[in-house]
PyMOL Python script that loads the backbone (N, CA, C, O; Angstrom):
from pymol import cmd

cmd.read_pdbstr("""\
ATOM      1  N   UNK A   1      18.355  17.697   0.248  1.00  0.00           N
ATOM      2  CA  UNK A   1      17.552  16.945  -0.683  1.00  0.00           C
ATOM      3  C   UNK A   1      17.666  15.454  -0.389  1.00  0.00           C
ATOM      4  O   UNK A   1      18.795  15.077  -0.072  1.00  0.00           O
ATOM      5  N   UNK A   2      16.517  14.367  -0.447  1.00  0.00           N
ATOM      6  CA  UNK A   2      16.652  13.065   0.023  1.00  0.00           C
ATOM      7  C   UNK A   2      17.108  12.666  -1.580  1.00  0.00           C
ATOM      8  O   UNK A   2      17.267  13.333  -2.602  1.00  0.00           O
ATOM      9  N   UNK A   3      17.188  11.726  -1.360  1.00  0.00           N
ATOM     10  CA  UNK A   3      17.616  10.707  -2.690  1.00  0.00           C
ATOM     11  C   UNK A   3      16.214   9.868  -3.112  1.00  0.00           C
ATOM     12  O   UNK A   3      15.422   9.322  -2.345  1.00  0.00           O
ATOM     13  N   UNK A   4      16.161   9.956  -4.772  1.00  0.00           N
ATOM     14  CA  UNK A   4      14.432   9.495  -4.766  1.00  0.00           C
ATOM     15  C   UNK A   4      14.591   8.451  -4.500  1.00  0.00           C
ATOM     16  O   UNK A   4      15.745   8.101  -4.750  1.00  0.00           O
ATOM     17  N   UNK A   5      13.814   7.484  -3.968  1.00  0.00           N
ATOM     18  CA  UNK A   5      13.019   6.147  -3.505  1.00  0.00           C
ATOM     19  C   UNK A   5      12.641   5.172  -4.767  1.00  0.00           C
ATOM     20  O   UNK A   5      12.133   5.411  -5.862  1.00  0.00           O
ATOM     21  N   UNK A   6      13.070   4.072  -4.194  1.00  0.00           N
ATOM     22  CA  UNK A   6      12.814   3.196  -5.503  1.00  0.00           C
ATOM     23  C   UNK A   6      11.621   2.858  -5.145  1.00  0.00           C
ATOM     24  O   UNK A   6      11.133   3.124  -4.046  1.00  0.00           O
ATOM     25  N   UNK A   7      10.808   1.961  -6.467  1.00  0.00           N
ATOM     26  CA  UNK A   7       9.305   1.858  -6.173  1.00  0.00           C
ATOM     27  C   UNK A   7       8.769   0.717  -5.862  1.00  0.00           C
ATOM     28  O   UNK A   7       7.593   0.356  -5.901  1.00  0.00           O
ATOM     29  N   UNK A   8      10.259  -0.132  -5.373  1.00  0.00           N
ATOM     30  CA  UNK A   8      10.176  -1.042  -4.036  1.00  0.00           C
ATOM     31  C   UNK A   8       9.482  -0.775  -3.040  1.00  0.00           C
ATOM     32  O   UNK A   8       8.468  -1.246  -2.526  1.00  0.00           O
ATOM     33  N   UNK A   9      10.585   0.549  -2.714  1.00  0.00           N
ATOM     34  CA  UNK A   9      10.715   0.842  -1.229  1.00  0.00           C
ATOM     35  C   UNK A   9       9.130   1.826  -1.128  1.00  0.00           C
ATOM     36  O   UNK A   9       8.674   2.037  -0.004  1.00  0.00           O
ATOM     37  N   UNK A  10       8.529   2.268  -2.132  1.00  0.00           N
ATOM     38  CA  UNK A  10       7.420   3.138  -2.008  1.00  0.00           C
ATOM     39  C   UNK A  10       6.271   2.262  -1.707  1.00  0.00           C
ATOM     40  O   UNK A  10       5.395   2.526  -0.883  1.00  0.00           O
ATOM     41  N   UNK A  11       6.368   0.760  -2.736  1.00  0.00           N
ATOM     42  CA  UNK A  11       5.637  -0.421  -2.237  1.00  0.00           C
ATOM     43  C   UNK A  11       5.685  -0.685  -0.820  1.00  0.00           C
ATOM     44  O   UNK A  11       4.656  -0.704  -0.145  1.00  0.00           O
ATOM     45  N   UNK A  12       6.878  -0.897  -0.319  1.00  0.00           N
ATOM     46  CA  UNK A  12       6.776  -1.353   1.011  1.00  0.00           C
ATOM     47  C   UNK A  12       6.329  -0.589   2.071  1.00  0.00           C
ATOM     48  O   UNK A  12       5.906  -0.861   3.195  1.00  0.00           O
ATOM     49  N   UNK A  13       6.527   0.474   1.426  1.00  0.00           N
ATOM     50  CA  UNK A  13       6.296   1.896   2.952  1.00  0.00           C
ATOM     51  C   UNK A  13       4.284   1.906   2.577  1.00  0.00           C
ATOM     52  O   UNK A  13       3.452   1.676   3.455  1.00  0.00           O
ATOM     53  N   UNK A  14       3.964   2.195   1.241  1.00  0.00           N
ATOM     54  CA  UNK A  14       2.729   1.575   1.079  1.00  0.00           C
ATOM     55  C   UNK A  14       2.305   0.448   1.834  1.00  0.00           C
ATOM     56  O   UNK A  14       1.175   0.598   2.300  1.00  0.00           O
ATOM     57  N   UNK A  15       2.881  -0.684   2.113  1.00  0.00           N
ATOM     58  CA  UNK A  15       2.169  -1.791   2.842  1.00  0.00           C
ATOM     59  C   UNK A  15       2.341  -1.532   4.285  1.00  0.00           C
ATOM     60  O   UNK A  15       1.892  -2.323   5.116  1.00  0.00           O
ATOM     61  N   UNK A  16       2.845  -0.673   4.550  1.00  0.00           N
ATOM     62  CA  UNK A  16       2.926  -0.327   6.025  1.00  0.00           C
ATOM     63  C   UNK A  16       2.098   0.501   6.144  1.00  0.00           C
ATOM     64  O   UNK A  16       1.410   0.077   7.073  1.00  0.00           O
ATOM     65  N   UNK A  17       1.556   1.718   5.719  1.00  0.00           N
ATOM     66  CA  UNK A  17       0.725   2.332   5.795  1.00  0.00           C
ATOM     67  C   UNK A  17      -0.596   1.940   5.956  1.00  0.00           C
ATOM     68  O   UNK A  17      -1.226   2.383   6.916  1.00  0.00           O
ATOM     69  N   UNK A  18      -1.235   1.004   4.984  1.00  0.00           N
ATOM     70  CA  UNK A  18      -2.474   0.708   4.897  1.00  0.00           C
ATOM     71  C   UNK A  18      -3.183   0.058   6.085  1.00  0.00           C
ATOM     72  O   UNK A  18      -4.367   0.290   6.328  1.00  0.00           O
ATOM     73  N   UNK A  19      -2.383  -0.811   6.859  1.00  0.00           N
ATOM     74  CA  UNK A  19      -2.726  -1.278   7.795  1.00  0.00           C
ATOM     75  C   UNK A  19      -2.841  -0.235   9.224  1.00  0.00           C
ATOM     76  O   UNK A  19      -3.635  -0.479  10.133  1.00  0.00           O
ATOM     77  N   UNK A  20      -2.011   0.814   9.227  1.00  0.00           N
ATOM     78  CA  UNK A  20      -2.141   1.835  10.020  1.00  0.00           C
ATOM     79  C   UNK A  20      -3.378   2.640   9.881  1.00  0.00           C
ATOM     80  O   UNK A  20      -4.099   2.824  10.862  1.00  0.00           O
ATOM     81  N   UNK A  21      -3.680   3.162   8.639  1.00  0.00           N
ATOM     82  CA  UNK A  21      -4.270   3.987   8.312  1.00  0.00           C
ATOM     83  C   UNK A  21      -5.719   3.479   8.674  1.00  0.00           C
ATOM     84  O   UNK A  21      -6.576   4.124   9.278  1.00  0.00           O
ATOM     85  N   UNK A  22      -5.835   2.037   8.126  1.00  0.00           N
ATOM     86  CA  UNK A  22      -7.318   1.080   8.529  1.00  0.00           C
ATOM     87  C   UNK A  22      -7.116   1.554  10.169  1.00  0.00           C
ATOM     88  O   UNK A  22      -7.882   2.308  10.770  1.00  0.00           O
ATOM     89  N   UNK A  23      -6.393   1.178  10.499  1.00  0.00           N
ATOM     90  CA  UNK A  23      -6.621   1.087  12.468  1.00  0.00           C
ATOM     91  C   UNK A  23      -6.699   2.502  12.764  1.00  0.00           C
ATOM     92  O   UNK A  23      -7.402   2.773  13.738  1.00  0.00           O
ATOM     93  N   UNK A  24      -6.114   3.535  12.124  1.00  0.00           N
ATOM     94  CA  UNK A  24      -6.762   4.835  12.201  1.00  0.00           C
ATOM     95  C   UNK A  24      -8.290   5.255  11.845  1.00  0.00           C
ATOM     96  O   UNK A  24      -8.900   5.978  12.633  1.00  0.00           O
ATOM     97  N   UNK A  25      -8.758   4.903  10.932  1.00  0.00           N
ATOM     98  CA  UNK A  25      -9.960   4.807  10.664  1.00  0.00           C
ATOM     99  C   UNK A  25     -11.298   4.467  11.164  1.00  0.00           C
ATOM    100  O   UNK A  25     -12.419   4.954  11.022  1.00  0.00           O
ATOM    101  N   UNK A  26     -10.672   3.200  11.965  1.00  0.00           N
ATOM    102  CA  UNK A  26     -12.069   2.701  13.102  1.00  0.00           C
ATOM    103  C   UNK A  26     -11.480   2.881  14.448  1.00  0.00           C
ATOM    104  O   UNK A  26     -11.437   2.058  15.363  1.00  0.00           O
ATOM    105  N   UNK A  27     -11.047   4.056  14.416  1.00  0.00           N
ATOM    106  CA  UNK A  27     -10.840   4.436  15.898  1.00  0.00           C
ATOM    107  C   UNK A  27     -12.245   4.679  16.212  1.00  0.00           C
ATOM    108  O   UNK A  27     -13.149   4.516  15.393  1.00  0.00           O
ATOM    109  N   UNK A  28     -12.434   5.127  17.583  1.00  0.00           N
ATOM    110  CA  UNK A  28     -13.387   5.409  17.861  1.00  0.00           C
ATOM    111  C   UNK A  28     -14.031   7.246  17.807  1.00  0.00           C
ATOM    112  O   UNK A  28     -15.172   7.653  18.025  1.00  0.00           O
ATOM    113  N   UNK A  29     -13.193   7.767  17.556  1.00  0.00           N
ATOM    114  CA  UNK A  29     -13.103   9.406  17.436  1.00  0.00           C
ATOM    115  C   UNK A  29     -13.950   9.583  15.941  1.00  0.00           C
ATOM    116  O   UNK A  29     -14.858  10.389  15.740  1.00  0.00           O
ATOM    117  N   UNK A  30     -13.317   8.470  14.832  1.00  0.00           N
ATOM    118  CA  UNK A  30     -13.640   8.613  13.612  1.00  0.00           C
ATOM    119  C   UNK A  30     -15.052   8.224  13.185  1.00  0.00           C
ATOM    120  O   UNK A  30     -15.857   8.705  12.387  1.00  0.00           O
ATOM    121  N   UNK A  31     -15.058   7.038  14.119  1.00  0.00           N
ATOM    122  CA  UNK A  31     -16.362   6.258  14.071  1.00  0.00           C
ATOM    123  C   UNK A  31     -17.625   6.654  14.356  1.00  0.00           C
ATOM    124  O   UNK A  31     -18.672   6.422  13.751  1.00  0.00           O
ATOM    125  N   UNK A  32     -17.354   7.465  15.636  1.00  0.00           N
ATOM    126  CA  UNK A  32     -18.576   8.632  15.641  1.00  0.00           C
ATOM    127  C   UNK A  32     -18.766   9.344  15.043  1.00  0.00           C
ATOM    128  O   UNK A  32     -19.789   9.947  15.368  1.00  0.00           O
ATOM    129  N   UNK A  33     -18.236   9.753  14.084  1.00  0.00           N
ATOM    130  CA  UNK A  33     -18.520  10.391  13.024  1.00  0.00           C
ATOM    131  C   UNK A  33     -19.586   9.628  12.170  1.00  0.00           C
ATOM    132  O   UNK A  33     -20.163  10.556  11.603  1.00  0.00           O
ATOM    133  N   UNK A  34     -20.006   8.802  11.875  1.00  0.00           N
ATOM    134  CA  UNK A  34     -20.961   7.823  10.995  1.00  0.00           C
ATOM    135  C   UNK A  34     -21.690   7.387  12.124  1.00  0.00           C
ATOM    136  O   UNK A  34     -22.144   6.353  11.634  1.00  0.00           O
ATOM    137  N   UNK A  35     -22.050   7.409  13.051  1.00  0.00           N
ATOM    138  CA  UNK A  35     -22.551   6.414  14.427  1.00  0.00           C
ATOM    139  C   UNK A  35     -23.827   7.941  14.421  1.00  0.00           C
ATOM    140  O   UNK A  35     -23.543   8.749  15.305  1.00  0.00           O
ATOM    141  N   UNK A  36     -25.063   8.331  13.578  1.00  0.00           N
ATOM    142  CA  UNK A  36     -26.102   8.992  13.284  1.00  0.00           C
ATOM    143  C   UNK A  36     -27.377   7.606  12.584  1.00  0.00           C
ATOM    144  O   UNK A  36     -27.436   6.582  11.903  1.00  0.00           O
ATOM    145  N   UNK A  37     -28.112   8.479  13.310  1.00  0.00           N
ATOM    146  CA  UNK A  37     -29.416   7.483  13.143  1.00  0.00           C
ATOM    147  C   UNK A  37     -29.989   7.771  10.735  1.00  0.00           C
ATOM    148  O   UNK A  37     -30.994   8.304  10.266  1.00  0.00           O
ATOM    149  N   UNK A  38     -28.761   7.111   9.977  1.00  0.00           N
ATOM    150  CA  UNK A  38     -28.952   7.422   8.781  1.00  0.00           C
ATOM    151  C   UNK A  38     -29.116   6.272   8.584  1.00  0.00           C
ATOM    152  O   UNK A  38     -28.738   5.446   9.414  1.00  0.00           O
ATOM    153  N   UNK A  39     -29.820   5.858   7.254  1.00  0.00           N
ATOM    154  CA  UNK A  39     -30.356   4.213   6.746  1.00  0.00           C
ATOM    155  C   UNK A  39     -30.094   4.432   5.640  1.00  0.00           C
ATOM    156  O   UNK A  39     -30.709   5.377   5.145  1.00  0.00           O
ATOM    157  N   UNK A  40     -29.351   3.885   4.979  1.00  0.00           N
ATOM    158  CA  UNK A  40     -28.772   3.680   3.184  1.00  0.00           C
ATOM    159  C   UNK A  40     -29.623   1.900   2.649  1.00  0.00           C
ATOM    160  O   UNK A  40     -29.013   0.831   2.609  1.00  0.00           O
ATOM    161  N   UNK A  41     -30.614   2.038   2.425  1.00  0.00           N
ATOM    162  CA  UNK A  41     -31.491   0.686   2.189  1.00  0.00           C
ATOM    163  C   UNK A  41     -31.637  -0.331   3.038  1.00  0.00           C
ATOM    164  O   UNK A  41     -31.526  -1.543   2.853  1.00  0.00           O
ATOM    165  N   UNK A  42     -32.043   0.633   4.520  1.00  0.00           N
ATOM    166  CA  UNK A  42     -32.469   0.097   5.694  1.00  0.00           C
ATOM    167  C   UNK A  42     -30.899  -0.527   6.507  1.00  0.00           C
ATOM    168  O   UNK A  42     -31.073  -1.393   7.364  1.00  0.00           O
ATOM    169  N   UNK A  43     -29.716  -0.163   6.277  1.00  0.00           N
ATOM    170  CA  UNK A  43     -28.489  -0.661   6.889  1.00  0.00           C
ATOM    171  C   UNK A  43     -28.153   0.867   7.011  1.00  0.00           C
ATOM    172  O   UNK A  43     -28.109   1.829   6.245  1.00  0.00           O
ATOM    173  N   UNK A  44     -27.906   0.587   8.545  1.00  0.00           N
ATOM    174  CA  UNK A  44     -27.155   1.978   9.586  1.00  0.00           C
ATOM    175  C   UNK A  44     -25.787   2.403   8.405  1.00  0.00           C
ATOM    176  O   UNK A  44     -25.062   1.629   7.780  1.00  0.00           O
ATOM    177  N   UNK A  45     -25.795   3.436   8.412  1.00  0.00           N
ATOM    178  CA  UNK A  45     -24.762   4.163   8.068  1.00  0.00           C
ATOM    179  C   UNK A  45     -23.093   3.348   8.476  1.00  0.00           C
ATOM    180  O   UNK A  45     -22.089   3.000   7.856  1.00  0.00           O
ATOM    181  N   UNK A  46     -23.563   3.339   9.811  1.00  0.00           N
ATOM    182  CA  UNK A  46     -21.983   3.287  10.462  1.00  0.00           C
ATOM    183  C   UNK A  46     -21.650   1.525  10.270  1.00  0.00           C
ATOM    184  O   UNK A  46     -20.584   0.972  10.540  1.00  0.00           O
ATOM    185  N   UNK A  47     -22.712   0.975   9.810  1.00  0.00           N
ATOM    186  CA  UNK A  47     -22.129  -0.461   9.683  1.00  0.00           C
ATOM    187  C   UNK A  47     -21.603  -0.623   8.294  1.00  0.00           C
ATOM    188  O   UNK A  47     -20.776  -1.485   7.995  1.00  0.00           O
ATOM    189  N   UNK A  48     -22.211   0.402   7.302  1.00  0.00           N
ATOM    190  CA  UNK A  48     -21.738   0.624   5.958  1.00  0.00           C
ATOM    191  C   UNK A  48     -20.273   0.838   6.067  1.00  0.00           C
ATOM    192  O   UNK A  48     -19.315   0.311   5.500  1.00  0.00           O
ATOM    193  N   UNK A  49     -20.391   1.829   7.024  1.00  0.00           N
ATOM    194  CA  UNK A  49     -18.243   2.463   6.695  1.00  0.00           C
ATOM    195  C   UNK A  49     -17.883   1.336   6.967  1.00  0.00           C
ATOM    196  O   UNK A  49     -17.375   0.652   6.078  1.00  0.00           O
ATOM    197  N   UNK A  50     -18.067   0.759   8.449  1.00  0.00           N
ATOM    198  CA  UNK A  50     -17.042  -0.301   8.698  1.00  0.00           C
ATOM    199  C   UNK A  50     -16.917  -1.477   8.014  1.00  0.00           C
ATOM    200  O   UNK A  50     -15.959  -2.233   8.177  1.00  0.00           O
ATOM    201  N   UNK A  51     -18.028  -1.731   7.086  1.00  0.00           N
ATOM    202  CA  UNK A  51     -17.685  -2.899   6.416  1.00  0.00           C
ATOM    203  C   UNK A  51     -17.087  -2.439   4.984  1.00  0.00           C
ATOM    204  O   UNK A  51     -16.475  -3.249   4.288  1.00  0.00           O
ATOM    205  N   UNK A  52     -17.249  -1.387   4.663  1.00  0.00           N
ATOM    206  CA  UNK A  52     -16.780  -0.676   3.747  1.00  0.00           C
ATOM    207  C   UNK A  52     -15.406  -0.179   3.669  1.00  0.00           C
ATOM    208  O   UNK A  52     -14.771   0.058   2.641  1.00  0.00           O
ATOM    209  N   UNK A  53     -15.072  -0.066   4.735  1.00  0.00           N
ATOM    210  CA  UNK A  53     -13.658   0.125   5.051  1.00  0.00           C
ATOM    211  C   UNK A  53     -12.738  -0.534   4.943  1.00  0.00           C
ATOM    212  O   UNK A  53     -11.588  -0.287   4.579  1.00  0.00           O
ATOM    213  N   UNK A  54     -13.402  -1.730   5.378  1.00  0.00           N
ATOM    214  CA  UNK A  54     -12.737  -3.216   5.779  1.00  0.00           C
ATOM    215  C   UNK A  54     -12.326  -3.602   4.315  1.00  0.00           C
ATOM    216  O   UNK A  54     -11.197  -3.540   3.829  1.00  0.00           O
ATOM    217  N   UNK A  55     -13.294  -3.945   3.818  1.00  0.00           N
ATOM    218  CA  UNK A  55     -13.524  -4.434   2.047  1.00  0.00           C
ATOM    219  C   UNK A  55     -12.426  -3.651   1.184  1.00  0.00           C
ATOM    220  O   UNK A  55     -11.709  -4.169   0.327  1.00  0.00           O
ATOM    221  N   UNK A  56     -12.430  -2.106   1.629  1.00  0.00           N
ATOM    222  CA  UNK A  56     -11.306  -1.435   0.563  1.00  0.00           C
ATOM    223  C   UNK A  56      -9.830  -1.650   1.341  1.00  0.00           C
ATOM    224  O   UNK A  56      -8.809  -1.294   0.753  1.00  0.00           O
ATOM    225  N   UNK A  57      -9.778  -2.055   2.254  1.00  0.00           N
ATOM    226  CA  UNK A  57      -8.516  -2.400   2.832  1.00  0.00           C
ATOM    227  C   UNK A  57      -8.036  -3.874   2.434  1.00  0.00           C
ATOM    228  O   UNK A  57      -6.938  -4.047   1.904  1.00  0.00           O
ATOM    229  N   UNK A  58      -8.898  -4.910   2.711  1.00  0.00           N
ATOM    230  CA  UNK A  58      -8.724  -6.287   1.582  1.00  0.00           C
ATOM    231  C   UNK A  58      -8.260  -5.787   0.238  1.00  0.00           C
ATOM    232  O   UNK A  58      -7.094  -5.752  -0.155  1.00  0.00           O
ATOM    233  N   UNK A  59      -9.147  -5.473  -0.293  1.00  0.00           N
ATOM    234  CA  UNK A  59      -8.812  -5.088  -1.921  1.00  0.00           C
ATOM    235  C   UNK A  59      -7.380  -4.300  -2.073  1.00  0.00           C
ATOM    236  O   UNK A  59      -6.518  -4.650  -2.879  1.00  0.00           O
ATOM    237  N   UNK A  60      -7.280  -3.414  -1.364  1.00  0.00           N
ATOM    238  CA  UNK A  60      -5.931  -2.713  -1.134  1.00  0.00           C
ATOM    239  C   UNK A  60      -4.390  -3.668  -1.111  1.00  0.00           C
ATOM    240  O   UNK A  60      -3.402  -3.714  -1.844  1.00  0.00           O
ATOM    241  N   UNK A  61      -4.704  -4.176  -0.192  1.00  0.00           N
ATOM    242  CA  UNK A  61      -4.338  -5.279   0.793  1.00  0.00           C
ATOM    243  C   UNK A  61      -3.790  -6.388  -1.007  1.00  0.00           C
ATOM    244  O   UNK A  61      -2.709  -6.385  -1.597  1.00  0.00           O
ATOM    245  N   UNK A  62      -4.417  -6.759  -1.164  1.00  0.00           N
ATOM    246  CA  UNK A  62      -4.643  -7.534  -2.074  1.00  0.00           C
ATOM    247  C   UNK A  62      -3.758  -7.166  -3.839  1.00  0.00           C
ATOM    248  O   UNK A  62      -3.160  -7.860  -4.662  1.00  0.00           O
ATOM    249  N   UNK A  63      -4.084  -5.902  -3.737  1.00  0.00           N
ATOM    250  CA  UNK A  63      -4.114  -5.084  -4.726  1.00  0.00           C
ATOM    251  C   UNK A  63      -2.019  -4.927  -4.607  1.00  0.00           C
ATOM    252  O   UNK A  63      -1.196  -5.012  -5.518  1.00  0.00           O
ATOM    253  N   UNK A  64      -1.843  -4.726  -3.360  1.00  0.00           N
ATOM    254  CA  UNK A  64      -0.307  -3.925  -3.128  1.00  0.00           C
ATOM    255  C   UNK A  64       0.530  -5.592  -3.254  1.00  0.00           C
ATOM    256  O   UNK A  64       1.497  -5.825  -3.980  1.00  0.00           O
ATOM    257  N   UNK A  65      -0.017  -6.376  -2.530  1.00  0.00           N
ATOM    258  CA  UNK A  65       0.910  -7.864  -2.460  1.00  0.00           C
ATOM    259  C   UNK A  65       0.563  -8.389  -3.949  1.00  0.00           C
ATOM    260  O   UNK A  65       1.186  -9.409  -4.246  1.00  0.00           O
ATOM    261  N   UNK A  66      -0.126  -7.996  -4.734  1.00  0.00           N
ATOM    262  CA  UNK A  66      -0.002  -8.491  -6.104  1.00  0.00           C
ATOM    263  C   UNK A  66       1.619  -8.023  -6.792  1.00  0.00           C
ATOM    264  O   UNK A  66       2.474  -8.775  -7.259  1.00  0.00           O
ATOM    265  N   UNK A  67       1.648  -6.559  -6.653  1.00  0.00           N
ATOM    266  CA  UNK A  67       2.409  -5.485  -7.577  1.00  0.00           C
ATOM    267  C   UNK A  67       3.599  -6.096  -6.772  1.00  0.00           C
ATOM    268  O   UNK A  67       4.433  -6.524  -7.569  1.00  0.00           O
ATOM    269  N   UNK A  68       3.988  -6.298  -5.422  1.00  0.00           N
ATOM    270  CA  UNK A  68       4.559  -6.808  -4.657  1.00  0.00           C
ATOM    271  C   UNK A  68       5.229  -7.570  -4.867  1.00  0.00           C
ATOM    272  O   UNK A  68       6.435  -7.340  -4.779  1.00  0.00           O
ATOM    273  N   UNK A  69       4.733  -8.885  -5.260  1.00  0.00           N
ATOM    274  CA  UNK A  69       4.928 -10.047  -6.119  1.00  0.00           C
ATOM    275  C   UNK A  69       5.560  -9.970  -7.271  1.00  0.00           C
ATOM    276  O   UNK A  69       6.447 -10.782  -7.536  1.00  0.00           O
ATOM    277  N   UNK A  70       5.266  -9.160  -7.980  1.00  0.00           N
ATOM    278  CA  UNK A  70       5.594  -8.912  -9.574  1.00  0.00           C
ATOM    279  C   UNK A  70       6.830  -8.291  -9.850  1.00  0.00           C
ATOM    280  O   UNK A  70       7.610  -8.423 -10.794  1.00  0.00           O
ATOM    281  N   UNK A  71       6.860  -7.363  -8.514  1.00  0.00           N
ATOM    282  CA  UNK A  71       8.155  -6.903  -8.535  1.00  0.00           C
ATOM    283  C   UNK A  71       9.437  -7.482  -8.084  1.00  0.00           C
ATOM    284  O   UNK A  71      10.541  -7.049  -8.416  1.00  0.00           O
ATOM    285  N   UNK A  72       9.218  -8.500  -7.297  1.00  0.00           N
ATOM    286  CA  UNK A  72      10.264  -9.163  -6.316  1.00  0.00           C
ATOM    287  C   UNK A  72      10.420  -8.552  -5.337  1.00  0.00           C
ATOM    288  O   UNK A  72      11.614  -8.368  -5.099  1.00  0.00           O
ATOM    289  N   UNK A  73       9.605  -8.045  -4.475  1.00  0.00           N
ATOM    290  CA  UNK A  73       9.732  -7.404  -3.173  1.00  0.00           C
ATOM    291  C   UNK A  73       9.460  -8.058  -2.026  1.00  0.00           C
ATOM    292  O   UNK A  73      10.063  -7.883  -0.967  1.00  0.00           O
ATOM    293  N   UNK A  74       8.249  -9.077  -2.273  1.00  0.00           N
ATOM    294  CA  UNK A  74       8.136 -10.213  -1.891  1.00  0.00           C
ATOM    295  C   UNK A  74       8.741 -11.269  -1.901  1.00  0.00           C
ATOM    296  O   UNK A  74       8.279 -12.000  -2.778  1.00  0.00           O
ATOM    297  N   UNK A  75       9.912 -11.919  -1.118  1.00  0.00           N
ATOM    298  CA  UNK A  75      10.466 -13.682  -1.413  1.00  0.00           C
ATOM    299  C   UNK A  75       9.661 -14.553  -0.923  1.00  0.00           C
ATOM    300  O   UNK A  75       9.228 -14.568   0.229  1.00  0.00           O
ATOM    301  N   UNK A  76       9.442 -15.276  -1.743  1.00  0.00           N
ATOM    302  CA  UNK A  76       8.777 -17.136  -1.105  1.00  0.00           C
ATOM    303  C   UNK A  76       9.578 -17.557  -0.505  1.00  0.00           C
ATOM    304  O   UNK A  76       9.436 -17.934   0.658  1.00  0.00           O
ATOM    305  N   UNK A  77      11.201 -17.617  -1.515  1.00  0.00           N
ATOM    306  CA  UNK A  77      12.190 -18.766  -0.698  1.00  0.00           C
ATOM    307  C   UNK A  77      12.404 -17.900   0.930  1.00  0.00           C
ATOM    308  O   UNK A  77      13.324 -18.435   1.549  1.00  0.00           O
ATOM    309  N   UNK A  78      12.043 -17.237   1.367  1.00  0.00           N
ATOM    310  CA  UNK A  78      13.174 -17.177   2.774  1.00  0.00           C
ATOM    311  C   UNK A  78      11.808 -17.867   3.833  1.00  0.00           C
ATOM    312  O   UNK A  78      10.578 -17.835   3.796  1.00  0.00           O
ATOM    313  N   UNK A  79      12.798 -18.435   4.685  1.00  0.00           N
ATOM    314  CA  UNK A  79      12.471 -19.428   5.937  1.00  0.00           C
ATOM    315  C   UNK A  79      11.620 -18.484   6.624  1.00  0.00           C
ATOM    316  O   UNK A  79      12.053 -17.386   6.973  1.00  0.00           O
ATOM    317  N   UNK A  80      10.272 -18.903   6.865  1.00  0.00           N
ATOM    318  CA  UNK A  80       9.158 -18.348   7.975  1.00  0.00           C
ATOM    319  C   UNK A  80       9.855 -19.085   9.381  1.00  0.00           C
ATOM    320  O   UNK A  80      10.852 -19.760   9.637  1.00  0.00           O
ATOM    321  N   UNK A  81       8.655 -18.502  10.125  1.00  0.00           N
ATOM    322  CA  UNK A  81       9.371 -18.772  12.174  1.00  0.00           C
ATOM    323  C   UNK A  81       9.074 -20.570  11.929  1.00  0.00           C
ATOM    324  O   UNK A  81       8.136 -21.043  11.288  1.00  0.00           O
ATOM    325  N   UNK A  82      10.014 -21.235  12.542  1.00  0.00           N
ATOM    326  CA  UNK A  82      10.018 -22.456  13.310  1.00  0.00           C
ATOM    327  C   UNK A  82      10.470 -23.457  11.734  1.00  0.00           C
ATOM    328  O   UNK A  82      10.036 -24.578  11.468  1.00  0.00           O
ATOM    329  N   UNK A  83      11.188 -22.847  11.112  1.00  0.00           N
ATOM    330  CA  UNK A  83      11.495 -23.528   9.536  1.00  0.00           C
ATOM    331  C   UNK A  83      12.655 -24.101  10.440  1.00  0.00           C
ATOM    332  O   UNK A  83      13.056 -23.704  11.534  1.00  0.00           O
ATOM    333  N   UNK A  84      13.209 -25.490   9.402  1.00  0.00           N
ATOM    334  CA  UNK A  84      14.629 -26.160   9.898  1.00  0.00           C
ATOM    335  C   UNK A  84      16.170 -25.698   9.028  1.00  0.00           C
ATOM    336  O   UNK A  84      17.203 -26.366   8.981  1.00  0.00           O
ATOM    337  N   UNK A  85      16.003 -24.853   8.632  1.00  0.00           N
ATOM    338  CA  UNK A  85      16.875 -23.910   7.779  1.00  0.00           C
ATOM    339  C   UNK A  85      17.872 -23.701   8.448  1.00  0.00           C
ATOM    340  O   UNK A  85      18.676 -23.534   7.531  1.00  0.00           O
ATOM    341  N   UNK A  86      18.548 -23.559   9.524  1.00  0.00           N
ATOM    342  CA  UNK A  86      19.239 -23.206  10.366  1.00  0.00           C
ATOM    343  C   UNK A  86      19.717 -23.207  11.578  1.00  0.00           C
ATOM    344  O   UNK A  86      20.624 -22.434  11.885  1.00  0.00           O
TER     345      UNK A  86
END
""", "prot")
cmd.dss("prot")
cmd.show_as("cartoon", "prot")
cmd.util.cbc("prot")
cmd.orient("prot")
């Protein structure tokens, strides 16, 4: 049996995911899948997913570094690359 996961660590494994999962998504295997001569109010199908994709991955994106924040999972104070901290 694992030991349950705090909902830190479910946050963080969440923010790792999403960005995978997007780059899984517009692979090219997937993409042909929508890449059919369909018109949703004269815009190709397949430019719909991908911008559609994109948009729920921002929002996602957006959505997880909020809760992120709120929780303290996120620090401001620690030193980014080329800081004089050390």
């Amino acid at each position: 049996m694992t030991p349950a996961s705090t909902p830190e660590a479910r946050l963080t494994d969440r923010a790792f995911v999403l960005p995978v999962l997007t780059l899984i998504l517009l692979t090219p295997p997937i993409i042909t899948i929508f890449d059919v001569p369909v018109f949703i109010f004269g815009i190709p199908l397949l430019h719909i997913y991908c911008f559609g994709l994109w948009l729920a991955a921002i929002v996602a994106g957006g959505f997880l570094s909020r809760r992120m924040a709120s929780r303290g999972t996120v620090r401001v104070d620690d030193a980014g690359p080329g800081s004089d901290n050390g």
